[in-house]
TORKELUM-192982 format. One record per residue: residue number from 0; x, y negated, z negated of N, C-alpha, C in turn. Coordinates in steps of 0.05 Angstrom, whole numbers, plus 5000, padded with zeros to 4 digits. Layout:
BEGIN
+------+------+------+------+------+------+------+------+------+------+
: resi :  npx :  npy :  npz : capx : capy : capz :  cpx :  cpy :  cpz :
+------+------+------+------+------+------+------+------+------+------+
:  NUM :    X :    Y :    Z :    X :    Y :    Z :    X :    Y :    Z :
...
+------+------+------+------+------+------+------+------+------+------+
END
This chain:
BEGIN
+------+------+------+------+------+------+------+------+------+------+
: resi :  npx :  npy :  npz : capx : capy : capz :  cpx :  cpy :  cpz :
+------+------+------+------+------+------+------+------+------+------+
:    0 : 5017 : 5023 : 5000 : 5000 : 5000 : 5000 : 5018 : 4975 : 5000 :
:    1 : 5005 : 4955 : 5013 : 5023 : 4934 : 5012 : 4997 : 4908 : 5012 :
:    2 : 5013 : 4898 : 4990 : 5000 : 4865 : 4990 : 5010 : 4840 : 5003 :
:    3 : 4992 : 4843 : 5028 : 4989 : 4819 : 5053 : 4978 : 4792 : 5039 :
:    4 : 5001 : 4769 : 5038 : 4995 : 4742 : 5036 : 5001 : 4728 : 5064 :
:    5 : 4983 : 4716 : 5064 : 4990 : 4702 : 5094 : 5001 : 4675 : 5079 :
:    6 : 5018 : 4667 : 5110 : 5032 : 4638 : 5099 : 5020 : 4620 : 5102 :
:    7 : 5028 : 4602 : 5088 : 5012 : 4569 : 5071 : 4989 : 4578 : 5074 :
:    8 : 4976 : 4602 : 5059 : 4943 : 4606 : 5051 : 4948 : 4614 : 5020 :
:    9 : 4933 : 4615 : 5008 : 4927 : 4620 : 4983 : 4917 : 4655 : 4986 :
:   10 : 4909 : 4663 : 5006 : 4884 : 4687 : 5009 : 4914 : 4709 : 5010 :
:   11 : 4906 : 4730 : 5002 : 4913 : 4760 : 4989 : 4901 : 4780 : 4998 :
:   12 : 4909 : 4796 : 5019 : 4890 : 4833 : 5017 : 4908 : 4850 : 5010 :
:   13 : 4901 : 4872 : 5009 : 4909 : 4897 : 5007 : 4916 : 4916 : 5039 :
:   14 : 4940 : 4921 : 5044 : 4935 : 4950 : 5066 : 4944 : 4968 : 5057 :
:   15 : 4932 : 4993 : 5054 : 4932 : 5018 : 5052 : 4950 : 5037 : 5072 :
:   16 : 4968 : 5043 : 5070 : 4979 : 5055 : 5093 : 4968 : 5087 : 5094 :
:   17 : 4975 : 5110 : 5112 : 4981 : 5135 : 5114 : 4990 : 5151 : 5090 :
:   18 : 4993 : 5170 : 5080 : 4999 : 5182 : 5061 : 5034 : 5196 : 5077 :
:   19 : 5047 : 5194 : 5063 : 5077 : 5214 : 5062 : 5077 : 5230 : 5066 :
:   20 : 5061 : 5244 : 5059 : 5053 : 5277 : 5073 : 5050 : 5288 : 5095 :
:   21 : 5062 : 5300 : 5107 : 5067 : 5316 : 5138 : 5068 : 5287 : 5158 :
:   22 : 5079 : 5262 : 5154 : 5086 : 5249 : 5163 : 5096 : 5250 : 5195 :
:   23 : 5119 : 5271 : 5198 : 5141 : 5280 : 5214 : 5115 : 5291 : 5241 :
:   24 : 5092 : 5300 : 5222 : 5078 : 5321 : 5243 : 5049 : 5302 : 5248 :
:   25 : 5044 : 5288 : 5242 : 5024 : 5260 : 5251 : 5041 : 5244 : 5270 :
:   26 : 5068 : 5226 : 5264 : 5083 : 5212 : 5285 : 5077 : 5242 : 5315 :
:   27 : 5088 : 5263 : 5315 : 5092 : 5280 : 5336 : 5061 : 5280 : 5347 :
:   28 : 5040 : 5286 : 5332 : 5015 : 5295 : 5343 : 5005 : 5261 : 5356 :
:   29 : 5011 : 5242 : 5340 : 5008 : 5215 : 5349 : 5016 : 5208 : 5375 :
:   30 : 5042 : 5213 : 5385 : 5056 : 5214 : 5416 : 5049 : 5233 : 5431 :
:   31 : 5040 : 5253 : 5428 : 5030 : 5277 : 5438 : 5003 : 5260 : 5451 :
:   32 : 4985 : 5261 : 5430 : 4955 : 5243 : 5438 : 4962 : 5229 : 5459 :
:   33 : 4978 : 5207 : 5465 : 4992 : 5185 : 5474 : 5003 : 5191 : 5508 :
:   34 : 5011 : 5214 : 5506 : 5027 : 5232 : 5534 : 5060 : 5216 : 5531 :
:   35 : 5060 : 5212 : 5510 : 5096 : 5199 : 5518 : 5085 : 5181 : 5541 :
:   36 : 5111 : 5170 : 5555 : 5117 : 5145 : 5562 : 5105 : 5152 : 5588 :
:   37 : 5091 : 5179 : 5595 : 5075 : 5177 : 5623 : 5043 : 5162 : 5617 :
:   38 : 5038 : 5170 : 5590 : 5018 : 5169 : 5591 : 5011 : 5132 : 5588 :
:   39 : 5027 : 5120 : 5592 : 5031 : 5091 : 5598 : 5028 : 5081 : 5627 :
:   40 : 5038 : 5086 : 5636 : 5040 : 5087 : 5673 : 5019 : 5090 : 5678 :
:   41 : 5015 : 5072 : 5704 : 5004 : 5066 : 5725 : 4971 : 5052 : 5708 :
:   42 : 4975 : 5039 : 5696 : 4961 : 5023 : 5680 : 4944 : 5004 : 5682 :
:   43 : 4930 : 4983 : 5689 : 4928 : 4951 : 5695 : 4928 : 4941 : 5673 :
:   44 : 4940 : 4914 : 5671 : 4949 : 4904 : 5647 : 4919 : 4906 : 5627 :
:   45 : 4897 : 4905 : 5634 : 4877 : 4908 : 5609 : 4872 : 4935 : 5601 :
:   46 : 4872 : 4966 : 5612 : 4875 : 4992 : 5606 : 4908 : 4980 : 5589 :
:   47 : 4924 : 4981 : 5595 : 4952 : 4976 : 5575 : 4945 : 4963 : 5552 :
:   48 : 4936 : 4935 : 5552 : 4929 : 4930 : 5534 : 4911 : 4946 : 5507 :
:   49 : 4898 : 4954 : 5525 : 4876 : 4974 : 5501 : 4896 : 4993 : 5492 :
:   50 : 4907 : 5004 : 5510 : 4922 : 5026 : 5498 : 4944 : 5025 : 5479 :
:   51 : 4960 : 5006 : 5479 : 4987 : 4989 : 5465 : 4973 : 4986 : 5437 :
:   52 : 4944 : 4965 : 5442 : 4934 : 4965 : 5415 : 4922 : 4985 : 5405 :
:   53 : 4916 : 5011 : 5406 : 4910 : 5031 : 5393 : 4932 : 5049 : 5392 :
:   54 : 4961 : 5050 : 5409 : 4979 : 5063 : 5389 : 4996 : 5052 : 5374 :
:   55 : 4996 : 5027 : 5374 : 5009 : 5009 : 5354 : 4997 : 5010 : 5331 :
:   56 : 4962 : 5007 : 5328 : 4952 : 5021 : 5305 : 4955 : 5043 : 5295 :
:   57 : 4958 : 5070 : 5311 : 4963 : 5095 : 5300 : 4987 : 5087 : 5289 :
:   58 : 5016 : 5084 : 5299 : 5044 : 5087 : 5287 : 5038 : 5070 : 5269 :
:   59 : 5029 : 5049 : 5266 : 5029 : 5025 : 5237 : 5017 : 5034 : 5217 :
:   60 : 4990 : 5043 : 5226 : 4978 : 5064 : 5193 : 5002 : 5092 : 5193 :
:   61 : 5007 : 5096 : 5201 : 5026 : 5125 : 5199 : 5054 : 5112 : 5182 :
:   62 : 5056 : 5089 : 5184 : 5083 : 5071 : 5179 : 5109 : 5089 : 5159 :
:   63 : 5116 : 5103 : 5182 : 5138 : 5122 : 5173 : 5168 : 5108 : 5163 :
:   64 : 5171 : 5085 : 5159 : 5203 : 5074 : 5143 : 5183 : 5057 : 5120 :
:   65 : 5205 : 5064 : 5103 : 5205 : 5032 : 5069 : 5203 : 5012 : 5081 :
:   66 : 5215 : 5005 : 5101 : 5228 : 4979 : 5115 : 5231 : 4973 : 5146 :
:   67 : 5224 : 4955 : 5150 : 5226 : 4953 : 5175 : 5206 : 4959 : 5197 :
:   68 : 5178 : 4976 : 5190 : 5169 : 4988 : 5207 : 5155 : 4963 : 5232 :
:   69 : 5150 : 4940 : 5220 : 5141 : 4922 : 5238 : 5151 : 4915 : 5265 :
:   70 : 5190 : 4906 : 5251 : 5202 : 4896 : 5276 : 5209 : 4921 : 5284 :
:   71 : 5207 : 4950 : 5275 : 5221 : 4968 : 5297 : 5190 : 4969 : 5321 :
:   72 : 5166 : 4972 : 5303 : 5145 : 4976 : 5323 : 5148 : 4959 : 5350 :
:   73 : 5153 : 4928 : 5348 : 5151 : 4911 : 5366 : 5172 : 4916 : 5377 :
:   74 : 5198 : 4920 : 5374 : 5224 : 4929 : 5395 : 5210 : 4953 : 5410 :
:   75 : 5200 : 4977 : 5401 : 5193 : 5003 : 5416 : 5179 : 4992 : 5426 :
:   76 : 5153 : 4972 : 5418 : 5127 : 4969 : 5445 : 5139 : 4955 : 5472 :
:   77 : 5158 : 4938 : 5466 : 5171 : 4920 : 5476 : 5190 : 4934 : 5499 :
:   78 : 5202 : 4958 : 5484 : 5225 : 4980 : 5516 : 5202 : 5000 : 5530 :
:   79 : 5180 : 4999 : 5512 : 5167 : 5015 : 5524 : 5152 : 4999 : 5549 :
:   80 : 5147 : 4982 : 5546 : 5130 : 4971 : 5556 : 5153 : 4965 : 5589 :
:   81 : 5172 : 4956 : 5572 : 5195 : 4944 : 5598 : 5199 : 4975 : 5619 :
:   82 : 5196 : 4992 : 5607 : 5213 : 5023 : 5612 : 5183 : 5019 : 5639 :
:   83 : 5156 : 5014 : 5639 : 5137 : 5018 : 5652 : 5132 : 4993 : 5672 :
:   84 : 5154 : 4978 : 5673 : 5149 : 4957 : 5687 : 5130 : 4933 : 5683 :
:   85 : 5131 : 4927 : 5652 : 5124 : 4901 : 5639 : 5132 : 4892 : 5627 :
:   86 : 5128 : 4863 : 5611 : 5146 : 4847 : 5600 : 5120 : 4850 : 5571 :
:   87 : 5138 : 4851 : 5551 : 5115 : 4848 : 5526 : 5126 : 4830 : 5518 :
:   88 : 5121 : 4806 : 5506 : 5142 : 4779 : 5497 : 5122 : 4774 : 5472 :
:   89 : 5128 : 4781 : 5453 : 5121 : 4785 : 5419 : 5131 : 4757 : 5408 :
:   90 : 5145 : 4740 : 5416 : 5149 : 4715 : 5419 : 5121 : 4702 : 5422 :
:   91 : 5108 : 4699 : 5431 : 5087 : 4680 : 5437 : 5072 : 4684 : 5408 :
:   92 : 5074 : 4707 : 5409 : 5057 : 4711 : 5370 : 5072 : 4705 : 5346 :
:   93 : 5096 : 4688 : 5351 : 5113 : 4690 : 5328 : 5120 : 4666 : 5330 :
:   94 : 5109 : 4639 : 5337 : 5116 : 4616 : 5335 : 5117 : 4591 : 5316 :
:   95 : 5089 : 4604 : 5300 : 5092 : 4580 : 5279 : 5073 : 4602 : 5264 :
:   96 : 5071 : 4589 : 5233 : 5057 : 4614 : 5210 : 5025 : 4621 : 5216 :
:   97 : 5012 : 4601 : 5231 : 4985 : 4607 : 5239 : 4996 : 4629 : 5260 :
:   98 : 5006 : 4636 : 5277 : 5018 : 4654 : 5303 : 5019 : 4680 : 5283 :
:   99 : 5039 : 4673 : 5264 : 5040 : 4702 : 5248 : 5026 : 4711 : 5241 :
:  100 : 5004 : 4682 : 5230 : 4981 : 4702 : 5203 : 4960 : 4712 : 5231 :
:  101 : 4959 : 4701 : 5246 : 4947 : 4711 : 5269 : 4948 : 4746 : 5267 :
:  102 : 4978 : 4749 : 5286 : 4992 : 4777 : 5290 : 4977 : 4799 : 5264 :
:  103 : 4983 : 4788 : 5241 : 4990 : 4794 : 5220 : 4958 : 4814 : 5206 :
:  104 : 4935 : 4803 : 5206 : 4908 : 4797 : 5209 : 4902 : 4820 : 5223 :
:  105 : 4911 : 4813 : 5262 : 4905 : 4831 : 5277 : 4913 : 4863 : 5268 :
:  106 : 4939 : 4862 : 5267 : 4960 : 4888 : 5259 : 4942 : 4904 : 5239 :
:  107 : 4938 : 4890 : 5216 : 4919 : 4897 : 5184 : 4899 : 4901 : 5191 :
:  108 : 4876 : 4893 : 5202 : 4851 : 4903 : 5208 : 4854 : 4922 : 5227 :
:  109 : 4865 : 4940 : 5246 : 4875 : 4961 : 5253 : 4882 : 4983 : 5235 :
:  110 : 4899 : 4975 : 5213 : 4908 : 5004 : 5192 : 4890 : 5000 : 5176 :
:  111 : 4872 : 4973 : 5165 : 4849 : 4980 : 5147 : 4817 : 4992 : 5162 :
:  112 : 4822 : 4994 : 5182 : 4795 : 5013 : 5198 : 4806 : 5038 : 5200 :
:  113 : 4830 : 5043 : 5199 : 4841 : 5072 : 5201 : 4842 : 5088 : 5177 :
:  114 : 4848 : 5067 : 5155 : 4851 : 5075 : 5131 : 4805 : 5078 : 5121 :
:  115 : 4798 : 5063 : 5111 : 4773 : 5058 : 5108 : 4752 : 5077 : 5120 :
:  116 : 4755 : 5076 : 5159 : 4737 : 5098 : 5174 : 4750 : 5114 : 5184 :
:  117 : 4771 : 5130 : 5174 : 4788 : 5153 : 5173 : 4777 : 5173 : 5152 :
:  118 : 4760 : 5165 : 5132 : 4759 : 5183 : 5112 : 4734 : 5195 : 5112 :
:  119 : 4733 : 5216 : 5096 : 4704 : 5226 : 5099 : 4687 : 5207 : 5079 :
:  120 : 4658 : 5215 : 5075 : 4644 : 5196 : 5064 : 4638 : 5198 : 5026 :
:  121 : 4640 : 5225 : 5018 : 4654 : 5220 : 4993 : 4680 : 5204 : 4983 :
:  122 : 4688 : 5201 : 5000 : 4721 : 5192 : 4986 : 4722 : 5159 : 4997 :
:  123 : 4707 : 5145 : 5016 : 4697 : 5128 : 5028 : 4681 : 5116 : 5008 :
:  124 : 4662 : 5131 : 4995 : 4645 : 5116 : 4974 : 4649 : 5108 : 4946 :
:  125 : 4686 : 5117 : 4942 : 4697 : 5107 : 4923 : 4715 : 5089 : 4922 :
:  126 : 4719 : 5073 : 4944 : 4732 : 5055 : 4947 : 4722 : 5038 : 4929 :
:  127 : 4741 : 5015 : 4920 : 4736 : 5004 : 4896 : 4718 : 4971 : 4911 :
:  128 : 4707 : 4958 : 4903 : 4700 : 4939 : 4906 : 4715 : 4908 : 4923 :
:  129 : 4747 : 4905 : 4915 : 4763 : 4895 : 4916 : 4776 : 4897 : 4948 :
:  130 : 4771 : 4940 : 4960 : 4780 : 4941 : 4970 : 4764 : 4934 : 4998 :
:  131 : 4736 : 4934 : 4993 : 4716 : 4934 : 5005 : 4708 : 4898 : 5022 :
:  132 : 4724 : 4884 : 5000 : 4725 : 4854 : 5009 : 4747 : 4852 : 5020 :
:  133 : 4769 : 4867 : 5020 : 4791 : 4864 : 5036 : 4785 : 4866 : 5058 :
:  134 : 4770 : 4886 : 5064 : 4762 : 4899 : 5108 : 4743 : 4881 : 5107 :
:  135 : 4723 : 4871 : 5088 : 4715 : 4839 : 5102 : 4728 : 4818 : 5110 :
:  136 : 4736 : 4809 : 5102 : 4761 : 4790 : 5105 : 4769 : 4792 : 5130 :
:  137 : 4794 : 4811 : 5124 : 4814 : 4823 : 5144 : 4797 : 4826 : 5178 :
:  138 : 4764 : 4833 : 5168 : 4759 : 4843 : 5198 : 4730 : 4824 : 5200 :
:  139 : 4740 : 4792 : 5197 : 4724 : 4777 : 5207 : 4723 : 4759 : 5236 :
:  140 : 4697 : 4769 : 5253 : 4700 : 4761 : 5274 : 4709 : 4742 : 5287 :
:  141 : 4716 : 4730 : 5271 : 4733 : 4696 : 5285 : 4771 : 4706 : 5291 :
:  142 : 4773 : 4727 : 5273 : 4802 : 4743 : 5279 : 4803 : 4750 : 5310 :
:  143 : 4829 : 4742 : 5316 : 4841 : 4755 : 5345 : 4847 : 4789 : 5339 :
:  144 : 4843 : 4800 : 5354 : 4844 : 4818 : 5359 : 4873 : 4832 : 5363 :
:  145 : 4879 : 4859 : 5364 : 4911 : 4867 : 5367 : 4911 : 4869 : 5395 :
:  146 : 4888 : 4881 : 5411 : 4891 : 4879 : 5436 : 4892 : 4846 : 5450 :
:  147 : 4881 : 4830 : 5446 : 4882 : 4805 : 5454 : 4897 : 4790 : 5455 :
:  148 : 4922 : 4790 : 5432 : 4950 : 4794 : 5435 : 4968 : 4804 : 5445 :
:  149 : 4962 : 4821 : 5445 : 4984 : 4836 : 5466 : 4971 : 4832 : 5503 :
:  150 : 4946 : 4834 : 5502 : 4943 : 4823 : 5538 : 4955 : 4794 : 5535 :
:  151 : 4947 : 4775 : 5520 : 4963 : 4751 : 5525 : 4990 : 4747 : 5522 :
:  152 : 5002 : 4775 : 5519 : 5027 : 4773 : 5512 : 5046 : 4787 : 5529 :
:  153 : 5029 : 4803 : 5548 : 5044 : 4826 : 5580 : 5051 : 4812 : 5597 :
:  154 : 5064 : 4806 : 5610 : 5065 : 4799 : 5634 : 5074 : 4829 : 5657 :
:  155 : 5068 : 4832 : 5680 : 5073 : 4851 : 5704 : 5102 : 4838 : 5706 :
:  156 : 5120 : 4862 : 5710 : 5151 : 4851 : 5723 : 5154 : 4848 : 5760 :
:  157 : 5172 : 4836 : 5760 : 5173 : 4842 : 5793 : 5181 : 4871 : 5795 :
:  158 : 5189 : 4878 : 5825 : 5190 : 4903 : 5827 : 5225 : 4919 : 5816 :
:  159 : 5235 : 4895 : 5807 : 5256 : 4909 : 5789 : 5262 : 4898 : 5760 :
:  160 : 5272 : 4920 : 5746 : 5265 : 4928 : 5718 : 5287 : 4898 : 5718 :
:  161 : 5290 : 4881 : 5684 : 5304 : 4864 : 5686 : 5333 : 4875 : 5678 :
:  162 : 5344 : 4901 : 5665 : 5364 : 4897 : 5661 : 5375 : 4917 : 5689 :
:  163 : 5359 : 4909 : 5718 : 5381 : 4921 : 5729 : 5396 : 4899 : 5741 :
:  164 : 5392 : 4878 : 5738 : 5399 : 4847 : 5749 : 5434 : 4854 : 5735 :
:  165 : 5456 : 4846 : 5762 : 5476 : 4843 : 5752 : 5499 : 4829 : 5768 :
:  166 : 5512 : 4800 : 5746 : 5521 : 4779 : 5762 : 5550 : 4784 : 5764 :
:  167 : 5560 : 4783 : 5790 : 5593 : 4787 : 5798 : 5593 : 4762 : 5797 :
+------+------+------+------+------+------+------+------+------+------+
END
């Protein structure tokens, strides 16, 4: 669990991550679901988009490191994305603290719908009160979306990849 403060706000939630447990074999069944890096290809940038934002949510609730799992997510979406002939520029969401708490919002209401409507409905109906105003919050309609970020954030490459560019 981690307690999300957004910057220059006062406001506080809760995210719940994945459990530790068979971790190794959720990341695998997660890419599997996914088809590896074919199952990216031949895309149009709004099918990509949907797709980026729902396995970005799977690996983020799964959030397999102590540390780091954010900026490694955004480097992998980022070669993955280049590896398929697009530009993901995570830059545009990272410009000033409204940009972040933006990202930030989007990202969280993804692992708190995974976390929350992941569960069966006994264990659902014990969520505590506290936790219950958090996925309000977190998943209020005036929020950008994870997919809506990242389409405003793809660009199509020309027809060569950029690091094959090379200056004599």
């Amino acid at each position: 669990m981690k307690e999300r403060r957004l910057e220059n706000e006062g406001k506080a939630y809760n995210v719940h991550y994945a459990s530790g447990k068979q971790l190794h074999d959720l990341i695998v069944k997660t890419l599997d679901q996914h088809n590896g890096l074919e199952g990216f290809r031949n895309l149009n940038k709004g099918q990509l988009s949907t797709k980026l934002a729902l396995f970005y949510g799977d690996i983020d609730y799964l959030h397999p490191s102590r540390e780091g799992n954010s900026r490694t997510l955004r480097t992998f979406t980022r070669m993955l994305c280049k590896e398929i002939g697009y530009e993901l520029d995570w830059s545009t969401s990272n410009i000033d603290a409204k940009m972040r708490n933006t990202l930030y919002v989007a990202r969280d209401r993804e692992v708190i719908c995974r976390d929350v409507l992941g569960v069966d409905l006994e264990t659902a109906s014990k969520k505590s009160p506290n936790e219950v105003k958090d996925l309000v919050y977190v998943g209020s309609k005036k929020s950008k979306t994870l997919k809506s970020i990242i389409h405003a954030s793809l660009r199509k490459l020309s027809g060569r990849r950029l690091d094959s560019t090379v200056n004599h």
